[in-house]
C-alpha positions in Angstrom: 44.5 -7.3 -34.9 44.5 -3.3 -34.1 41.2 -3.2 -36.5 39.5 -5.7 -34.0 40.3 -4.0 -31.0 39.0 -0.6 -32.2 35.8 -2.3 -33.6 35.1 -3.7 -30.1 36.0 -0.5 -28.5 34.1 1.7 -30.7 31.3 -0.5 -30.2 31.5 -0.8 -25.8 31.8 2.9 -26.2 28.5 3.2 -28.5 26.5 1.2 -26.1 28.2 2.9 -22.8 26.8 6.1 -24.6 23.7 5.0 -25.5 23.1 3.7 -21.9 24.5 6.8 -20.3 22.0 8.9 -22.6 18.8 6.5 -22.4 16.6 7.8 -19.0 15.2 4.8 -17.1 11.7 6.7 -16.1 9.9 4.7 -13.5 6.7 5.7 -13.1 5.4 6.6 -9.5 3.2 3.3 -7.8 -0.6 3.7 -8.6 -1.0 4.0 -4.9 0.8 7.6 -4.9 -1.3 11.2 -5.5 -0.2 12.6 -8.8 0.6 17.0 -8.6 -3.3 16.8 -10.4 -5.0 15.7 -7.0 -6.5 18.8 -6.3 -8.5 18.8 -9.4 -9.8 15.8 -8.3 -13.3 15.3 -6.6 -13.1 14.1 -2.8 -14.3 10.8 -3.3 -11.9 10.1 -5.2 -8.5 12.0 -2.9 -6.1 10.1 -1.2 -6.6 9.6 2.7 -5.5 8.2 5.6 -6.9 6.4 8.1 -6.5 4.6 11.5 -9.2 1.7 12.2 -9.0 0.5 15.7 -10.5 -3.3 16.3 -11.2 -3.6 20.2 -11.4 -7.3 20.2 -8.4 -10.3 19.3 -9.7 -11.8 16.4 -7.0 -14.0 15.7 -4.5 -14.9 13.4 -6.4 -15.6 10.2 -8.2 -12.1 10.2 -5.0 -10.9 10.0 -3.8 -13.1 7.6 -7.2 -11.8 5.6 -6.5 -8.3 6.5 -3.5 -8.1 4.7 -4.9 -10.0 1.7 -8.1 -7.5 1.6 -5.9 -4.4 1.9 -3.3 -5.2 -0.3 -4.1 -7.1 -3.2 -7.8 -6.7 -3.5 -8.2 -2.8 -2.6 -4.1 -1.7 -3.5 -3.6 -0.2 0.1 -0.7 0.7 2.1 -0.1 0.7 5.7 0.3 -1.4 8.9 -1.6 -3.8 11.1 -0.1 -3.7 14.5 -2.1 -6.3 16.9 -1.9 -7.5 20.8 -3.3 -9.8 22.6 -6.8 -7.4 23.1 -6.7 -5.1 19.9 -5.5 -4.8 16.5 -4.6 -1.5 15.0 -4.9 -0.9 11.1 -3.6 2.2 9.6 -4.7 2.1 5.9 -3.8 5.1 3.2 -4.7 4.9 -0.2 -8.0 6.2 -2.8 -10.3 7.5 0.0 -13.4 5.4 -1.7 -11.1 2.2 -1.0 -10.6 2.9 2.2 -14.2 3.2 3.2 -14.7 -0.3 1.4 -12.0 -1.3 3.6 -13.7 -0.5 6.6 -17.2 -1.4 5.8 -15.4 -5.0 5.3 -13.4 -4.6 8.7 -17.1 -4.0 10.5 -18.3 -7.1 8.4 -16.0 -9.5 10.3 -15.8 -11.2 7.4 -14.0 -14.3 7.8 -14.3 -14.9 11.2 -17.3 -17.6 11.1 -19.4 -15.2 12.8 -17.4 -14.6 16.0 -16.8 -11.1 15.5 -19.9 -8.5 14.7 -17.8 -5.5 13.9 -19.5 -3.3 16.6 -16.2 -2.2 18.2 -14.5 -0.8 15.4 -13.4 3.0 15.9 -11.7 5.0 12.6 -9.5 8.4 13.0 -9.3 10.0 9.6 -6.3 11.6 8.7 -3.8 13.5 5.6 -2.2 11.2 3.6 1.4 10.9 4.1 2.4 8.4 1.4 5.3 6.6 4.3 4.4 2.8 2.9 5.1 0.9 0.1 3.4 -2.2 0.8 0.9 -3.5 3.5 2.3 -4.8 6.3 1.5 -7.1 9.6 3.6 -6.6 12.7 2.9 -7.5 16.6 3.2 -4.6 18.9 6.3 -5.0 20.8 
């Protein structure tokens, strides 16, 4: 009976060990600059950008949007809209976000409603503050 015990105490203490000792490495999101950026060429740096859309386009752009930044072109950031605007802030590979954009001034989606002429972009640093793409109304 003692002989049992110690077998299943030597062995909770060989796999405590063993997952005490074992490192669980995740590896940083493809999304994030690795300490090699600067050897990088520009096209290819992280970047940030702000995309302002001066019209309502409505709720399946957005629905799009979010679907065309995220899982298509792996970007992180924020739509924000209101009743007259939407605000995108997009970071991510710098060539991606440009393809971003050029889509954004496509209208694509929108059945020929919207011509993407009042689309305005601030580019900025990348900060690397989102994990995901999100869609939020402006309070």
């Amino acid at each position: 009976m003692l002989s049992s015990f110690l077998l299943q105490v030597s062995v909770l203490l060989l796999l405590s060990s063993t997952l005490l000792t074992s490192s669980f490495h995740v590896p940083p999101p493809p999304f994030l600059p690795s300490t090699s950026l600067s050897s990088t060429s520009t096209s290819d740096s992280f970047s940030h950008a702000k995309i302002t859309l001066k019209s309502n386009t409505g709720g399946y752009f957005r629905a799009r949007a979010h679907s065309e930044a995220s899982k298509f072109r792996s970007l992180t950031g924020s739509l924000t809209f209101t009743d007259d605007c939407h605000m995108i802030v997009v970071e991510g590979s710098k060539k991606k976000i440009e393809g971003f954009i050029r889509w954004c001034k496509k209208g694509e989606g929108m059945g020929g409603l919207y011509d993407g002429s009042d689309v305005e972009v601030e580019w900025g640093e990348f900060e690397g503050i989102w994990d995901d793409f999100y869609v939020q109304e402006a309070k």
